[in-house]
KOLMI-948867 format. One record per residue (C-alpha): residue in three letters; y, z negated, x. Coordinates in steps of 0.001 Angstrom, whole numbers, padded with zeros to 6 digits, always signed. Each point is the difference from the previous one (the first is absolute). Layout:
alaYZX
...
REM end
This chain:
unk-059565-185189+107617
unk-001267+002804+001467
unk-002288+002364-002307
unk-002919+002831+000752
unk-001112+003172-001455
unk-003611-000556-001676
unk-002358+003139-001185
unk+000697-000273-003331
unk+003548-000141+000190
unk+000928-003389-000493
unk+001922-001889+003063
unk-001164-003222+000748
unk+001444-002644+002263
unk-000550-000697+003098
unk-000210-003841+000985
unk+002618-000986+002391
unk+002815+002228+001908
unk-001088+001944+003046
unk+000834-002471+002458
unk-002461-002490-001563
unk-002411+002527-000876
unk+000131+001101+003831
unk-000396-003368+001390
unk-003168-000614-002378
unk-001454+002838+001322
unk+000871-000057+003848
unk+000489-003696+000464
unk-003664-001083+000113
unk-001043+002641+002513
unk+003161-001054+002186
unk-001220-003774-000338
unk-003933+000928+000699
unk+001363+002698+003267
unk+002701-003274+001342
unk-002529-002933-000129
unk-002760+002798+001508
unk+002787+001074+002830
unk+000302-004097+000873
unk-003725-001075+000278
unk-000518+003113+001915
unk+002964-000323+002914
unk-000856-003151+000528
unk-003332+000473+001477
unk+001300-000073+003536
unk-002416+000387+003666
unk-000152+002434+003134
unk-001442+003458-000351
unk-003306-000094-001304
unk-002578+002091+002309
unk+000429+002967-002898
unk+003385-000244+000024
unk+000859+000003+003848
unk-002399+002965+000494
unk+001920+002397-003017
unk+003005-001265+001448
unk-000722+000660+004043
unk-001415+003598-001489
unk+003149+000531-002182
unk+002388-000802+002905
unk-002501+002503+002565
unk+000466+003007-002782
unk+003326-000464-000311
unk+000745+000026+004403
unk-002951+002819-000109
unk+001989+002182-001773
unk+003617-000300+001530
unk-001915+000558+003193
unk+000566-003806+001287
unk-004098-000418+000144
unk-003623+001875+001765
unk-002460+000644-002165
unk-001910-002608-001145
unk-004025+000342+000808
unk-001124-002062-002997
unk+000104+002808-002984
unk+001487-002697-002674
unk-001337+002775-002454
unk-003426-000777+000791
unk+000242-003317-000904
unk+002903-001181-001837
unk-000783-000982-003674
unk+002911+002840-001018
unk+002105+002765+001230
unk+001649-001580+003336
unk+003160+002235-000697
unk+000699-001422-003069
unk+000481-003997-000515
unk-000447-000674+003496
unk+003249+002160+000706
unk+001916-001713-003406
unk-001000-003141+001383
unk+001079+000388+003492
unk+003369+001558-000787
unk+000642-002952-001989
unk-001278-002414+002565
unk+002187+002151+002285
unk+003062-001231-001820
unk-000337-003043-001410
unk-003649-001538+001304
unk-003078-001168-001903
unk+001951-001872-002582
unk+001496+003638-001202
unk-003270+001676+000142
unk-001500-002987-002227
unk+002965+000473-002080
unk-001481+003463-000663
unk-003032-001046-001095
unk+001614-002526-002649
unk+002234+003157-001319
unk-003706+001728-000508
unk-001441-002744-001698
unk+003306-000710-002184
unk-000430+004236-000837
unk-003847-000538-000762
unk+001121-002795-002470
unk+002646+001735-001713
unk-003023+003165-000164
unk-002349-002780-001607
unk+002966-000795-002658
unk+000216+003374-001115
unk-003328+000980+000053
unk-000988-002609-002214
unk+002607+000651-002461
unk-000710+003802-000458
unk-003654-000922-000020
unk-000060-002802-002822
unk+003567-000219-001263
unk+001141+003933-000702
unk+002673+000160-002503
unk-001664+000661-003553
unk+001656+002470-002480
unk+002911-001279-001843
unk-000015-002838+001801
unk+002875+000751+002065
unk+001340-003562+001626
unk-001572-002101-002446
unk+000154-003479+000847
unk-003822-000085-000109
unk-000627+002726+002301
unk+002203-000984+002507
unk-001273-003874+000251
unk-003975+001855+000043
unk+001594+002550+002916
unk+001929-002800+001655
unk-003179-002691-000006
unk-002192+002427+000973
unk+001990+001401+003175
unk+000744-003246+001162
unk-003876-001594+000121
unk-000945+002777+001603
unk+002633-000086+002753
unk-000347-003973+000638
unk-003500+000429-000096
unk-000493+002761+002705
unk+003608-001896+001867
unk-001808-003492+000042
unk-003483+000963+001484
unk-000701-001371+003681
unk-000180+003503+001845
unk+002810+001821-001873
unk+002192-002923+001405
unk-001496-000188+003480
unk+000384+003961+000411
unk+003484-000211-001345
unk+000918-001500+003269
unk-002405+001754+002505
unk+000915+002747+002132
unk-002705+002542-000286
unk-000449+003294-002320
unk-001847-002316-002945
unk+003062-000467-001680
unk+000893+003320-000094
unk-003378+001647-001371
unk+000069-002633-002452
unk+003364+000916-000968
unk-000688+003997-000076
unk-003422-001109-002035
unk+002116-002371-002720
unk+002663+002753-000471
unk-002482+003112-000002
unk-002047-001965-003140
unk+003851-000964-001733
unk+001193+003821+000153
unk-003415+001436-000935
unk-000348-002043-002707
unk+003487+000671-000811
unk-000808+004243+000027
unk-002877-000841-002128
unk+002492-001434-002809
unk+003093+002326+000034
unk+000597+003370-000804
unk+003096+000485+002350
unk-000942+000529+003394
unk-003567-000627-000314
unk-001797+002684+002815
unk+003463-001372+002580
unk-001436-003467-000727
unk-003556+000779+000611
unk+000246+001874+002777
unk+002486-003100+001600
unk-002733-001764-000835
unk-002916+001997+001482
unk+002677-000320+003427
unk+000444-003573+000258
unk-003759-000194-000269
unk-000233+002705+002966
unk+002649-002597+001934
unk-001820-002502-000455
unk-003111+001470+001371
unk+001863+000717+003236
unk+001907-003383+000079
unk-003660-001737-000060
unk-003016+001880-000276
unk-002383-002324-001717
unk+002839-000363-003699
unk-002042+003751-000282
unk-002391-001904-001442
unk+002451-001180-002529
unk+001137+003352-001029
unk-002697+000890-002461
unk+000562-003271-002267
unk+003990+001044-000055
unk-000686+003480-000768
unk-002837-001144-002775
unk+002245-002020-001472
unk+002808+002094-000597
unk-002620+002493-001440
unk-000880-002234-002223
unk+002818-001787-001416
unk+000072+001629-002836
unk-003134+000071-000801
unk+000735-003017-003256
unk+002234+002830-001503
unk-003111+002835+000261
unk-000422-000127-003690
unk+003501-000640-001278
unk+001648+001956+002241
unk-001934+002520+001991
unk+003018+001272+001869
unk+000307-003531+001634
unk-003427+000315+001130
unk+000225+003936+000876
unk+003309-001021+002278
unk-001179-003199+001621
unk-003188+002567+001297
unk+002622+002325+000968
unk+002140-002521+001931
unk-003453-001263+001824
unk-001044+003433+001000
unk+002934+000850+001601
unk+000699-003311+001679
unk-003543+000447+001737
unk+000524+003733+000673
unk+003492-001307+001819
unk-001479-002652+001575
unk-002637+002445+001555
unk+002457+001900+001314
unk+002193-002711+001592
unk-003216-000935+001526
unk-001565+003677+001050
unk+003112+001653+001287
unk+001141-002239+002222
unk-003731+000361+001893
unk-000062+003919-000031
unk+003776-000536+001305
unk-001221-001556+003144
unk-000829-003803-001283
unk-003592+000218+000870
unk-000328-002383+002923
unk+000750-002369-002520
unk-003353+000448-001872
unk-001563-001878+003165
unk+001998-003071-000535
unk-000934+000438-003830
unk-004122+000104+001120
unk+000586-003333+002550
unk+001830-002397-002145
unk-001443+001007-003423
unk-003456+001896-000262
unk-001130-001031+003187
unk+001106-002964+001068
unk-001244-003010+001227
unk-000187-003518-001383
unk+002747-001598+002742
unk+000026-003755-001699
unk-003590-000225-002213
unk+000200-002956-002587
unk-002238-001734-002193
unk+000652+001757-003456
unk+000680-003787-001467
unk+003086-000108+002027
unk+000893+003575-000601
unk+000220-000951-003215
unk+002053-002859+000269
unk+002729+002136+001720
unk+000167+002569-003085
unk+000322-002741-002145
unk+002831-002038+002056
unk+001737+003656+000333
unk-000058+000765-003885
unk-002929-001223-001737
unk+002173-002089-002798
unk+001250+003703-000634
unk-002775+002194+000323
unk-002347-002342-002593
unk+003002+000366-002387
unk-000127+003477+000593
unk-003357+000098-000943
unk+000724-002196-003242
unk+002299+002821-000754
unk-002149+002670+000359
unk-002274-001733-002583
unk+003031-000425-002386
unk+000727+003931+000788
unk-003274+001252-000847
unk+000229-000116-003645
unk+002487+002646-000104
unk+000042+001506+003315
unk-003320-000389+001914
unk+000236+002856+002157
unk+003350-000906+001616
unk-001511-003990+000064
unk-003108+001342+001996
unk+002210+001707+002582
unk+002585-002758+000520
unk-002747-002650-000119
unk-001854+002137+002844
unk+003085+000510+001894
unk+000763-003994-000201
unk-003325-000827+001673
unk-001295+003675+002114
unk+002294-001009+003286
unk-000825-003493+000664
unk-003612+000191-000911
unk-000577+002824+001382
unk+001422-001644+004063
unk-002074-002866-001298
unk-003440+001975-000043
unk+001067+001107+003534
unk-000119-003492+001202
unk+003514+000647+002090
unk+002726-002837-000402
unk+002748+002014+001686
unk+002643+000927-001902
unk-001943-001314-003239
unk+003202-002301-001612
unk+002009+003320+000455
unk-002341+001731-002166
unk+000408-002039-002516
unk+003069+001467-000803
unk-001386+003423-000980
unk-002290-002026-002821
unk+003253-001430-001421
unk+001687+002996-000323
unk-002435+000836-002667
unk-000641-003602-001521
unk+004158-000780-000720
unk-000173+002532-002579
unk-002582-001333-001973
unk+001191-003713+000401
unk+003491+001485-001749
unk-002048+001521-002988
unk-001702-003455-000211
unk+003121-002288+000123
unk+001545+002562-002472
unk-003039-000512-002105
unk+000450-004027-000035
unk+003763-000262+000267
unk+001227+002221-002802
unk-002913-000551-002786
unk+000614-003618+001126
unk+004122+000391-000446
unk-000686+001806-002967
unk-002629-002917-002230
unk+001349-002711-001712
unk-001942-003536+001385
unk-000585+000521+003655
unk+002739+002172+000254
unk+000857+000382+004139
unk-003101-001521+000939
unk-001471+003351+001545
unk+003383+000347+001704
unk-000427-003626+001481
unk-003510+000754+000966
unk+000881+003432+001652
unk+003862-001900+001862
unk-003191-002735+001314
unk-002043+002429+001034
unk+002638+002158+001952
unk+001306-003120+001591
unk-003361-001025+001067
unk-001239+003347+001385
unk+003405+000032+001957
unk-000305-003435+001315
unk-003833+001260+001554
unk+001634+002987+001172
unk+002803-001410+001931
unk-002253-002473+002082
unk-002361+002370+000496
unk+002181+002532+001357
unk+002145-003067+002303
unk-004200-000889+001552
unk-000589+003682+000415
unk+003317+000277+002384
unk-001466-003105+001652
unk-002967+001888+001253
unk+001070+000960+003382
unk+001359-001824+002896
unk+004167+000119+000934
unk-000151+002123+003081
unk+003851-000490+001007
unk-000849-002756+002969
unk-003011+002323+001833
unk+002485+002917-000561
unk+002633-001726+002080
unk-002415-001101+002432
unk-001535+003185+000884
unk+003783+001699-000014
unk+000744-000568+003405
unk-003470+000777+001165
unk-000037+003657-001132
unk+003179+000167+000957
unk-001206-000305+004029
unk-002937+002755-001142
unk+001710+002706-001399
unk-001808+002884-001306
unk-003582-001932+000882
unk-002803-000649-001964
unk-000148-003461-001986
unk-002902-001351-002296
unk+000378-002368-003100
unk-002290-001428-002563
unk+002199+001281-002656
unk+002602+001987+001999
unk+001695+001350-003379
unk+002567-003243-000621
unk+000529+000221+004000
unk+000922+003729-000146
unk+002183-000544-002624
unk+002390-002924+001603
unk-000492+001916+003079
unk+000728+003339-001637
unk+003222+001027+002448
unk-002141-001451+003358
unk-003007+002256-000891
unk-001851+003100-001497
unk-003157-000027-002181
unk-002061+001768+002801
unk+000437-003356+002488
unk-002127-002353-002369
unk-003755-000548-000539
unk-001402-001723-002894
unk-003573-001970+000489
unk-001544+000458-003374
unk-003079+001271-000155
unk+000407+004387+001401
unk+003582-000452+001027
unk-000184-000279+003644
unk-002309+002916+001941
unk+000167-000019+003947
unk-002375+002286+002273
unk-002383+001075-002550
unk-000429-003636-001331
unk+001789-002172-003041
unk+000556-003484-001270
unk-000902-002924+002584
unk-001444+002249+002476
unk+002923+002004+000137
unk+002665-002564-000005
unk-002069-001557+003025
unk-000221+003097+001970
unk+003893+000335-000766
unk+000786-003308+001244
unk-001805+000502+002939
unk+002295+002924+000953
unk+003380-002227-001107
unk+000863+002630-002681
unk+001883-001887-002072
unk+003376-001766+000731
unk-000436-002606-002429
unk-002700-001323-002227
unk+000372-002137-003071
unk-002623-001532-001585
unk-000528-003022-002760
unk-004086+000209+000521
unk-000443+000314-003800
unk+001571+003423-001144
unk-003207+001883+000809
unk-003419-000507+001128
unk+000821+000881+003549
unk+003271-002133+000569
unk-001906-003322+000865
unk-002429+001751+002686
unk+003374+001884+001459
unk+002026-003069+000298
unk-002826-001158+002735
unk-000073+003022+001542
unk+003877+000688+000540
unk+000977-003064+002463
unk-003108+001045+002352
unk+001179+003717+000394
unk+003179-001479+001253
unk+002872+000154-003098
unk+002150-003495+000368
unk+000726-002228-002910
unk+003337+000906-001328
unk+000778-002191-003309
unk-002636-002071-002766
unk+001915+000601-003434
unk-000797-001372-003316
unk+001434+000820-003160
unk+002065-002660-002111
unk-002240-000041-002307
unk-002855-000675+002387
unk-002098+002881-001670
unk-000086+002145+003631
unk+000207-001046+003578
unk-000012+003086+002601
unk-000129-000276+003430
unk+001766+003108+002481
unk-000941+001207+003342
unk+002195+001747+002547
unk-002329+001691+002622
unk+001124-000972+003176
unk+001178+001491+002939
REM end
C-alpha cells in the first residue's frame, strides 16, 4: 500500500498501486479517444469541394515557393476563409507524401488533441484537487467521472466526428481553440508557471485566428472563461479569483499580439480575406432557418442541450462561468443560423461543443457520484449518464457517416476528363465544381486553368455569369467543359449552349451512387 502526505501530518493511503491508479485515470480517455479514432476513419469518399481546393492551394504554395510554379492571379488571401500559407501548405505537404488519406489523418490527430484539451479542461474546471485531499479515493472517481463525460460527450457529437476525418483547417482551429481554453484554465489554477501558461494560451488563440478567421469569434468566451474560473473561490479565497483575472488578462493581451504583429509584420493582405468570408460575406447556400436548425441539432444538439442542463446545475455556485460557457455552447451555430447560410453550418457545430462538453462532465459528475455515493438507487445516475453517452454517440456517428454522404464520388469524371486535358495542356477548362477535378487532376494542371460557374466566378470582356460564359464559348476558350446542369443556376442554360458553339461530346458519367451525372465536352478541331 502506497501512502500520502496530508496537511495535518497524518499519511493516508492511497487506493490501489500506481499501475492501477494510472490506468483508472488514463484508461477512460484512451477508450473515449480509440472508439472516437474508429467512427471517424471510417467515414470514407473523394475530396469534398473544400477539401480539393485547400489541397490544390497547399500543393501550388508549396511548387510556388521552390520555384516549380508562376504566380497565381487569384490572391487566395482575398478569399480564403484563413491564412493560405498555413493549413493549406500542412495539408499539401502531407498530401504530397502520403495523399488525402494522410491529410485526413491530420485532422483526426486534431480532433483526438481537442478531446484530450476537453478532458483536462473539465477536470481543472470542476474536479481541482481539494486540500488534504491528496489521492483520495473520492476525489479521484469525481476527477475521473467528470473528465471522461466531458470527453465522450464533445468525442460523440456528429461534427466533431465528421471533421475528425476532413481535410480542411476546421480541425485544427478547433484543436488550437480546445487546448487554448485547457491551458488557460489550467494558468488560472496553479501557481507554477502561471503568466508561461497564459500567455501559451493567449498564442494558440492568435493561431487559431490565422488557421481560420471566423474561431475569432470564439476567442472572447475562452478568454472570459479563464477569467472567470475562479470566480466560486472570490470570497474564500480571493487569491484564486485575483490569479484567474491575472491569467485572463494576459492570455488576451498575448492573444492580441499573436494577432497584431503578424499584420504590422507584413500580414495585412490577409485582412481582405478576413472582410470577404466573415464581415462581409455573402449568403452562398440560403436555407430555411427550420432546416438550419435541424443540422445543429444532428451535428451536436444531444450535447449542446446537456450543456445547457449543466449550465443550470452550475449556476448555483458558479453563474458567471455558467453564463459564459452556456453562451459559448450556443453563440456559433445560432449566430450562422440568423445569417440564413447552410455552408459550412454542421462544421460549426463543433465550436458550440467545445463549450457544451464541459458542462455535460459537471452534470454527469453531479448524477454519477451523489448517485454512487446514496444508499437505494445507488448507480442509477451513473446508468442514466452510461445511456445517455451511448445514445448521444449513436446520433453522432450517423450523423457524421450522412454528412460524408453529401457530395457526389468524383473518381469516374476525374478519369474521364484525364486524357482530355492531357491533349490541352496549359488551356483554359470550365467545371461546375472544378475543385474535386483539380484535385485528381492536380499533376495535369494549375489552379489558374479552371473556371468555376457559380454565381461571380467567371468574368469575360467586361461581362459575368451566363453572358460571359456565352461570349467565351463563342470564342472556343475553353478546352473542356464539364457540367452536371444542377451545381449552379447557370449550368443548365450552358449545357444548351456548349454543343452549338462547336465543343464535341466527350463522356456522360454518373456517380455510383447515382447522386451526380456530368456530361464533358472536348472543343473540336
Amino acid at each position: 500500500m502506497t501512502l500520502t502526505r496530508a496537511q495535518d501530518g497524518s499519511r493516508r493511503p492511497v487506493d490501489g498501486p500506481p499501475l492501477g491508479r494510472a490506468l483508472v485515470r488514463w484508461g477512460p480517455l484512451a477508450v473515449v479517444l480509440a472508439l472516437q479514432a474508429l467512427l471517424s476513419v471510417r467515414l470514407q469518399a473523394t475530396a469534398f469541394q473544400d477539401e480539393a481546393l485547400y489541397l490544390v492551394y497547399g500543393h501550388w504554395y508549396l511548387d510556388l515557393w521552390t520555384g516549380s510554379a508562376p504566380a497565381v492571379q487569384s490572391s487566395p488571401e482575398s478569399w480564403m476563409s484563413g491564412a493560405p500559407q498555413l493549413y493549406p501548405v500542412l495539408a499539401g505537404a502531407l498530401d504530397a507524401v502520403g495523399g488525402l488519406q494522410l491529410a485526413r489523418a491530420a485532422s483526426t490527430a486534431c480532433m483526438l488533441a481537442a478531446t484530450a484539451a476537453t478532458w483536462w479542461t473539465a477536470r481543472t474546471l470542476f474536479a481541482p484537487p481539494r486540500p488534504g485531499e491528496g489521492a483520495r479515493p473520492a476525489a479521484d472517481l469525481r476527477s475521473v467521472v467528470v473528465g471522461t463525460v466531458a470527453a465522450a460527450a464533445f468525442a460523440g457529437s456528429g461534427s466533431v466526428l465528421f471533421l475528425g476525418h476532413f481535410a480542411t483547417q476546421d480541425a485544427l482551429a478547433v484543436a488550437l481553440l480546445a487546448w487554448a481554453l485547457a491551458v488557460g484554465v489550467h494558468a488560472a489554477r496553479t501557481t507554477s508557471g502561471a503568466l508561461r501558461s497564459a500567455v501559451l494560451a493567449g498564442a494558440l488563440l492568435a493561431a487559431a485566428s490565422y488557421v481560420k478567421y471566423s474561431a475569432a469569434a470564439d476567442a472572447p468566451f475562452v478568454l472570459l472563461a479563464v477569467a472567470l474560473s475562479g470566480a466560486a473561490d472570490r470570497a474564500a479565497r480571493p487569491d484564486r479569483w485575483r490569479r484567474s483575472l491575472r491569467a485572463g488578462g494576459a492570455a488576451a493581451a498575448a492573444a492580441a499580439a499573436g494577432v497584431v504583429l503578424p499584420l504590422l509584420l507584413g500580414a495585412g493582405p490577409l485582412l481582405q480575406g478576413v472582410l470577404t468570408t466573415t464581415v462581409d460575406r455573402d449568403s452562398l447556400r440560403p436555407e430555411a432557418t427550420g432546416e438550419l436548425l435541424r443540422v445543429v441539432l444532428a451535428g451536436g444538439g444531444p450535447v449542446v442541450a446537456l450543456g445547457l442542463v449543466g449550465a443550470v446545475l452550475l449556476a448555483r455556485a458558479q453563474p458567471a462561468l455558467a453564463a459564459v460557457l452556456a453562451a459559448g455552447s450556443v453563440a456559433a451555430p445560432l449566430y450562422q443560423v440568423s445569417t440564413g447560410e447552410s455552408v459550412s453550418l454542421g462544421k460549426t457545430v463543433a465550436l458550440g461543443v467545445l463549450f457544451a462538453a464541459p458542462l455535460v462532465g459537471h452534470l454527469g459528475a453531479q448524477l454519477a457520484t451523489r448517485s454512487l455515493g446514496t444508499g437505494l438507487g445507488a448507480g442509477l445516475g451513473a446508468g442514466l449518464v452510461a445511456a445517455a453517452l451511448v445514445a448521444a454517440g449513436v446520433q453522432g456517428a450517423g450523423a457524421s457517416a450522412r454528412m460524408f454522404s453529401t457530395w457526389p464520388d468524383t473518381a469516374a469524371v476525374v478519369e474521364a476528363v484525364r486524357p482530355l486535358v492531357e491533349r490541352h495542356p496549359g488551356e483554359p477548362l470550365a467545371a461546375d465544381t472544378p475543385e474535386p477535378l483539380q484535385y485528381g487532376l492536380v499533376e495535369e494542371t494549375d489552379p489558374t486553368q479552371w473556371s468555376a460557374t457559380w454565381p461571380g466566378a467567371f468574368r469575360y470582356h467586361g461581362q459575368q455569369d451566363l453572358p460571359a460564359f456565352e461570349a467565351a464559348l463563342r470564342d472556343r476558350t475553353f478546352a473542356v467543359v464539364v457540367l452536371d446542369g444542377v451545381s449552379s443556376p447557370v449550368s443548365a442554360p450552358l449545357q444548351a449552349l456548349v454543343p452549338a458553339a462547336g465543343y464535341r461530346q466527350a463522356a456522360v458519367v454518373t456517380s455510383p451512387d447515382g447522386q451526380r451525372t456530368w456530361t464533358v465536352w472536348e472543343r473540336g478541331a
